[in-house]
C-alpha positions in Angstrom: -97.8 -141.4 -253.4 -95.2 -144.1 -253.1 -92.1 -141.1 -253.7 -93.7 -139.0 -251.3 -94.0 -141.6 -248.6 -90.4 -142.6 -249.0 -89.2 -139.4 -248.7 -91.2 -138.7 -245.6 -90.0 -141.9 -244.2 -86.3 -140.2 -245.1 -86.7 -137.0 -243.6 -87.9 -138.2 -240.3 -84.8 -139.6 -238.9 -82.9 -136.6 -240.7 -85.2 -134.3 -238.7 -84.4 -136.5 -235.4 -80.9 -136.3 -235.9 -80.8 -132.7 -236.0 -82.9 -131.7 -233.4 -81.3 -134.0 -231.1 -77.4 -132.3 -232.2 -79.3 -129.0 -231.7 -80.6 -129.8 -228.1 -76.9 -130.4 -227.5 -75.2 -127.8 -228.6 -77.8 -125.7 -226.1 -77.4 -128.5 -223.2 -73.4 -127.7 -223.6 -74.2 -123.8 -224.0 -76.4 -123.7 -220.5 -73.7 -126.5 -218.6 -71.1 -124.0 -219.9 -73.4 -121.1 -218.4 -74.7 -122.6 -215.5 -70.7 -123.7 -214.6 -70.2 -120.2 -215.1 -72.7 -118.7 -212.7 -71.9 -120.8 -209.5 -68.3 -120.4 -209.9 -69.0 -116.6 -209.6 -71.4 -116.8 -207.0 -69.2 -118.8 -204.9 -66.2 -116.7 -205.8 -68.0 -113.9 -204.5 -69.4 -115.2 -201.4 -66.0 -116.9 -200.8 -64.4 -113.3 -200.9 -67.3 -111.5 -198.8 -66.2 -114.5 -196.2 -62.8 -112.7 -196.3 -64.2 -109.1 -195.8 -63.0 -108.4 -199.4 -66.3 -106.4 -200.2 -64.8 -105.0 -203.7 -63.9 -107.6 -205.1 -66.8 -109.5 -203.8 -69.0 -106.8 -205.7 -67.2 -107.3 -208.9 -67.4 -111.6 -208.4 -71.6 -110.8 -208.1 -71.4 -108.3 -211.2 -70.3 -111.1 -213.2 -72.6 -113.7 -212.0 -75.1 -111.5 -212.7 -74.1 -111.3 -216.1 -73.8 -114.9 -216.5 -76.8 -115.0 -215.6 -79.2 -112.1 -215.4 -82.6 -114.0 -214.7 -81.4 -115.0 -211.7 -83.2 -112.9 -208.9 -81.0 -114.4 -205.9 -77.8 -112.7 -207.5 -79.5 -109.5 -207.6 -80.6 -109.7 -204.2 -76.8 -110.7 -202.9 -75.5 -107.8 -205.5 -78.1 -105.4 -203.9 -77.9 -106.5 -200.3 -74.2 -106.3 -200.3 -74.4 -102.2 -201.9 -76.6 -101.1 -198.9 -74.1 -102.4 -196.7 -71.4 -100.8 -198.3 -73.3 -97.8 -198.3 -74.0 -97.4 -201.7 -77.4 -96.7 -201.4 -78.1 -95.4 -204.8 -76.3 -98.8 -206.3 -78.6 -100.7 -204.6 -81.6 -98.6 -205.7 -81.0 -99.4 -209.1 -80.3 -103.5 -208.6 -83.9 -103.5 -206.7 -85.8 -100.8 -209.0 -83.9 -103.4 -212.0 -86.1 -106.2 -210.1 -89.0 -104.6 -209.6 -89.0 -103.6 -213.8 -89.4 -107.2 -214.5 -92.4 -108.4 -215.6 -91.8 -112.3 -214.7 -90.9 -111.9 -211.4 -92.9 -114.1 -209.3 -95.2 -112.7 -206.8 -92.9 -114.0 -203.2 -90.0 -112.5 -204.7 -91.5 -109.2 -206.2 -92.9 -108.1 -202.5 -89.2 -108.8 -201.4 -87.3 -106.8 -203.9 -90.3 -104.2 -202.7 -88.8 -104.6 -199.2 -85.4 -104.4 -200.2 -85.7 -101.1 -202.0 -87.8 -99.7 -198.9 -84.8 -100.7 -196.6 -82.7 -98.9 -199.4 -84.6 -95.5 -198.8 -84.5 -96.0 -195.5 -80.5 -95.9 -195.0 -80.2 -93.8 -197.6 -82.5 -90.5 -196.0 -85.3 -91.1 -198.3 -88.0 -91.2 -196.1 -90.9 -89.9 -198.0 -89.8 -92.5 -200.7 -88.9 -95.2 -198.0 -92.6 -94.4 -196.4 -94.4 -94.9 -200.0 -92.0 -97.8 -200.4 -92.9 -99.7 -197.3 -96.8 -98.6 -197.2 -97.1 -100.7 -200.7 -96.0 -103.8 -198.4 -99.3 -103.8 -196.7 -100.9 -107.1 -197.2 -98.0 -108.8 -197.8 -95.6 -111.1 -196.3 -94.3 -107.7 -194.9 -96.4 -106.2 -194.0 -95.2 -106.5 -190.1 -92.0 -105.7 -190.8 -92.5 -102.8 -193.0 -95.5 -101.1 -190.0 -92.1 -101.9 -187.7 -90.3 -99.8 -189.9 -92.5 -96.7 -190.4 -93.3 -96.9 -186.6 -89.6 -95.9 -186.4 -89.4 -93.8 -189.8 -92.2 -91.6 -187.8 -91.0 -91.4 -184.5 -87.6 -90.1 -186.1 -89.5 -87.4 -187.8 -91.3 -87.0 -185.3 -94.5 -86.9 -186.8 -96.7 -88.5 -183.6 -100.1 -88.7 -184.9 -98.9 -91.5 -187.6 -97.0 -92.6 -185.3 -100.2 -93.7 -183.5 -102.0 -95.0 -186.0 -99.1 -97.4 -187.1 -99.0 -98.7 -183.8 -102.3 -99.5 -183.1 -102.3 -101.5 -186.4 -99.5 -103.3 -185.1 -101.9 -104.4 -182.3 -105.2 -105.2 -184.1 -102.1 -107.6 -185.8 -101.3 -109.0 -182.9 -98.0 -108.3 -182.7 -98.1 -107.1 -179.6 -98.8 -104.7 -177.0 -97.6 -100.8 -178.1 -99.5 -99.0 -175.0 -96.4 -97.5 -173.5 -95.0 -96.3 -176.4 -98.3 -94.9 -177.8 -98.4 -92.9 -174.1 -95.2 -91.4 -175.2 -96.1 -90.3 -178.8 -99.4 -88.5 -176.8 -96.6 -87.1 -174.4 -95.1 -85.6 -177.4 -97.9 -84.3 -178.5 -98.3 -82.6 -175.4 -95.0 -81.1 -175.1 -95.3 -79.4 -178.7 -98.6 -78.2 -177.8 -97.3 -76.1 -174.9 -94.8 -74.9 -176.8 -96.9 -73.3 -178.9 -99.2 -71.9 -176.2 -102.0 -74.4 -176.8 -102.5 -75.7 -173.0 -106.0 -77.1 -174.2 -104.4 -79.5 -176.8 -102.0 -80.9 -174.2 -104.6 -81.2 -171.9 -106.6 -83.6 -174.2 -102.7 -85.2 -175.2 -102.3 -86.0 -172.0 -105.8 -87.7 -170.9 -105.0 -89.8 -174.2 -101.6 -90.7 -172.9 -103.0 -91.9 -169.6 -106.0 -93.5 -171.6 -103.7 -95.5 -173.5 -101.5 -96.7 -170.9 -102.9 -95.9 -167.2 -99.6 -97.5 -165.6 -97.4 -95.2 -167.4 -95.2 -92.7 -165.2 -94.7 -90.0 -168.0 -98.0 -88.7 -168.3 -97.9 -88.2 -164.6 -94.8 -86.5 -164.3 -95.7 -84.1 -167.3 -98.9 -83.3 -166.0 -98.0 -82.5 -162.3 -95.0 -80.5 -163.9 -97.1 -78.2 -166.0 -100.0 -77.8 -162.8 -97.0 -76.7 -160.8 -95.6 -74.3 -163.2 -99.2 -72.6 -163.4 -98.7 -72.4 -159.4 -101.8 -75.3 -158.8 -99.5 -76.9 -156.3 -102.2 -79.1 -154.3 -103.3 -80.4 -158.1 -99.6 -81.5 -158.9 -99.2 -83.0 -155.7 -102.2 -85.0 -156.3 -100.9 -86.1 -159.2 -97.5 -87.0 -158.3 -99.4 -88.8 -155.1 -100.9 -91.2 -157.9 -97.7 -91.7 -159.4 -96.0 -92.3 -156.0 -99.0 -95.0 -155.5 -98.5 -96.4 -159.3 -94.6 -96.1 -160.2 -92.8 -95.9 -156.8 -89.3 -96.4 -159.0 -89.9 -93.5 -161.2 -90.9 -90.5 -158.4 -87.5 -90.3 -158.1 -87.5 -88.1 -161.3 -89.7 -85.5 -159.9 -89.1 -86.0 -155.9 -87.1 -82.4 -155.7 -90.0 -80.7 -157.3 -92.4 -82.9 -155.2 -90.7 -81.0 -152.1 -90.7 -77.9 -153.5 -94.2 -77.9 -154.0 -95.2 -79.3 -150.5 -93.1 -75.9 -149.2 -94.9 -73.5 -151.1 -98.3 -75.0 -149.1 -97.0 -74.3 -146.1 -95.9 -76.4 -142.8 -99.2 -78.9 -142.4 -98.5 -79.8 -146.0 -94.8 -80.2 -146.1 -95.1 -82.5 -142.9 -97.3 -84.6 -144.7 -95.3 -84.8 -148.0 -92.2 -85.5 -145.1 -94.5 -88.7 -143.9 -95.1 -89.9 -147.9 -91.9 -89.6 -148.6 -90.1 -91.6 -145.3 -92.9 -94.3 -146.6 -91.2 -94.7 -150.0 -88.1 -94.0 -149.1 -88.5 -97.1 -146.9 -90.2 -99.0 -149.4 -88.0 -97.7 -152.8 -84.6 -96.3 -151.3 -83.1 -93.8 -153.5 -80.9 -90.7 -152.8 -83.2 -88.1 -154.9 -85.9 -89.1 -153.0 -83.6 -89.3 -149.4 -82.3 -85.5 -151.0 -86.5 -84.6 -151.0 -87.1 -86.1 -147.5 -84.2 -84.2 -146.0 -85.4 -80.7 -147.4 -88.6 -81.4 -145.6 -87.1 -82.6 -142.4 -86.3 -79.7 -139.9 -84.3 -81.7 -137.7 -80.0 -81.9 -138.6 -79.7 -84.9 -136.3 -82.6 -86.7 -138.5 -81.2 -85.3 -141.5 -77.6 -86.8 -140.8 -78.8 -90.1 -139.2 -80.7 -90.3 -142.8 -77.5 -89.7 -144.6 -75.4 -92.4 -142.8 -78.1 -94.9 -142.9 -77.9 -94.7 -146.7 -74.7 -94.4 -147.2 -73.6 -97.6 -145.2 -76.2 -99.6 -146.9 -75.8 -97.5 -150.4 -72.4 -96.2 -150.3 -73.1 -93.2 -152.3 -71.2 -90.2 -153.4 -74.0 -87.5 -153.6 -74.7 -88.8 -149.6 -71.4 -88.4 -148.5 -71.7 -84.7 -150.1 -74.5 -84.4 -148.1 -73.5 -85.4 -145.1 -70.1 -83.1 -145.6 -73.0 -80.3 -146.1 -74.8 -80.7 -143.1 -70.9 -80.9 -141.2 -70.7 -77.4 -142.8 -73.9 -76.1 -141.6 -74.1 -77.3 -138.2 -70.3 -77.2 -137.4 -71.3 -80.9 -135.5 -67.3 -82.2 -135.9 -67.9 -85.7 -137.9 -67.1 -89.0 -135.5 -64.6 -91.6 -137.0 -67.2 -94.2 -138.1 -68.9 -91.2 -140.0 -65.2 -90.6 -142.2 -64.9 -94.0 -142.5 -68.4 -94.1 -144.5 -67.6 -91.1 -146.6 -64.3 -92.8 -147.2 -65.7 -95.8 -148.0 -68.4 -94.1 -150.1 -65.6 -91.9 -152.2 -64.2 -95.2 -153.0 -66.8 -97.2 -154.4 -68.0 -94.0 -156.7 -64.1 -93.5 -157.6 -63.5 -97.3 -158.5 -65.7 -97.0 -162.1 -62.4 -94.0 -162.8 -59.7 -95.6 -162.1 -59.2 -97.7 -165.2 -57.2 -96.3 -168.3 -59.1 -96.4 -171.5 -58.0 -97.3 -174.9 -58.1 -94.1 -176.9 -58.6 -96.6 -180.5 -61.7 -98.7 -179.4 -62.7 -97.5 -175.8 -61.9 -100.7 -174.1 -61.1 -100.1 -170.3 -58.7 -101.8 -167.7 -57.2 -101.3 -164.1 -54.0 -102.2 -165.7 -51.9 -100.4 -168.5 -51.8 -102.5 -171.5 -49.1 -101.2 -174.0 -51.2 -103.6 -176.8 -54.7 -103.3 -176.2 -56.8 -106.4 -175.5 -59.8 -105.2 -177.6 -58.4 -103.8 -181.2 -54.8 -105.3 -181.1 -53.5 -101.6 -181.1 -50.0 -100.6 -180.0 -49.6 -97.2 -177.6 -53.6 -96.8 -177.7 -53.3 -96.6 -173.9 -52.8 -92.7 -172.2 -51.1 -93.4 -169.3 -53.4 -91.4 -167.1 -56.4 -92.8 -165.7 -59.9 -91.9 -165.9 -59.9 -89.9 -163.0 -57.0 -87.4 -164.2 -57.8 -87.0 -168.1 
């Protein structure tokens, strides 16, 4: 008993010594590996600093291999593919993350996020739909309903389109009602392309449901009454738009004229009176253009067009007012040329500037080194106006 307790007593400080040169050896192994890593990483970040993307890719593969538990890296390594466009690179680095079974939680439904955004650039989008729709009750989850909303309004499909957005709103993110009127406007506009005037109908009540302030659901629908000839209906409804979006009637105020002719004098008279109201209230030359169809008179017509034209010196006015010259073969007085002259000039101002042909940076002087890119001869040396 004695023998065995001395050699016990022997072997415990034998045991301590060599775990403790053990433990050091690995202490100097991870330094060595841990010294390795940042110097990688930083040699790599230092170097995407310096726009020196290749090399910084090859700095980030070697940190990785350092150290290959390290998520961050992967992220970087991943991060810095997609930008490069190499989409299928970065599939691989976030599909590598997502294969590993002790990655936390936080960092898991990022690497999930990541390789949705990787489908995304890369054209996947039935992949890049699954990918995001896995992010729902996450910390994503907003980001990834942001990004279908736009995966499915560039594939147009509407009806999802919806849907995402109204969960965006029972989120709180905010308020999606214009954009939802436009997804039921598209709907619409498919419908009567295939002949289903019923189905737009219905679009287009759910349009106006969804966002009664909306001018595009009232421009569609007096647009399709007045190409089935219901002129009085689409009147009606371009009267509420007129009464609801004053700016935007300006879109359909030609056709607004038009349909006010086909009803005969009494009708176009009042549509004249509507739109001298607006016209007062919004001025704009499309709806000044409407008025002036409606208005029998030349000398109104003209003392409309110089009105606007010395308080909105406008090109398409001046035409006008050259127009009703031609039609009445009234000779023009010198304070009428001078506004067409002074009109001409303000619309001719935006073209005379040369353009560089490199980066599209424009000037009223020649440059022979262009301010924005630094280029040398980027400059044609005609003008706007003359190319």
């Amino acid at each position: 008993m004695d023998f065995d307790l001395y050699w016990l007593l022997l072997a415990l400080p034998l045991a301590f010594l060599a775990g403790w040169l053990a433990s050091r050896m690995d202490l100097r192994q991870l330094k060595r590996t841990e010294r390795a890593s940042p110097q990688a990483y930083f040699k790599g970040l230092n170097l995407l600093l310096n726009e020196q993307q290749d090399k910084a890719i090859d700095a980030f593969i070697e940190a990785v291999q350092h150290d290959p538990d390290t998520s961050d890296l992967h992220f970087a390594l991943g991060n810095l593919f997609r930008r490069r466009g190499e989409y299928e690179r970065a599939i691989r680095v976030h599909q590598h993350l997502l294969g590993r079974a002790d990655l936390p939680r936080d960092e898991r439904e990022r690497a999930q996020h990541a390789l949705a955004q990787d489908f995304m650039k890369a054209g996947l989008f039935d992949r890049a739909e699954e990918a995001y729709q896995a992010l729902d009750g996450t910390a994503f989850a907003t980001d990834a309903r942001l990004a279908l909303l736009s995966l499915h309004e560039r594939s147009r499909n509407w009806r999802p389109a919806i849907e995402v957005a109204r969960q965006l709103e029972q989120a709180g993110t905010g308020s999606f009602a214009q954009r939802i009127a436009h997804h039921w406007c598209e709907i619409a506009h498919e419908a009567d392309a295939r002949g289903h005037a019923e189905e737009a109908d219905v679009a287009l009540q759910r349009a106006r449901e969804a966002a009664p302030q909306a001018a595009r659901p009232l421009v569609m629908q007096g647009q399709r009454l007045a190409r089935a000839g219901a002129n009085d209906q689409a009147l009606a409804a371009w009267d509420d738009l007129m009464a609801r979006q004053p700016q935007a009637f300006a879109l359909i105020a030609a056709e607004y004229a038009r349909c006010a002719q086909a009803l005969g004098e009494a009708c176009a008279h009042q549509a004249l009176l509507k739109l001298q109201r607006l016209y007062d209230q919004v001025p704009s030359i499309d709806v000044l253009q409407a008025l002036n169809t409606l208005q029998p008179d030349a000398d109104a017509r003209r003392k409309a067009l110089l009105t606007h034209i010395g308080s909105q010196p406008s090109l398409t006015a001046a035409q006008g007012l050259i127009r009703e010259r031609l039609v009445t073969h009234n000779p023009m007085s010198e304070p009428e040329i001078e506004l067409v002259q002074k009109a001409m000039v303000t619309a001719s101002r935006p073209l005379q500037r040369y353009r560089c042909a490199a980066c599209g940076f424009e000037s009223q002087h020649y440059f022979w080194q262009c301010p924005g890119c630094q280029g040398w001869d980027t400059y044609p040396t005609r003008r706007l106006e003359e190319q």
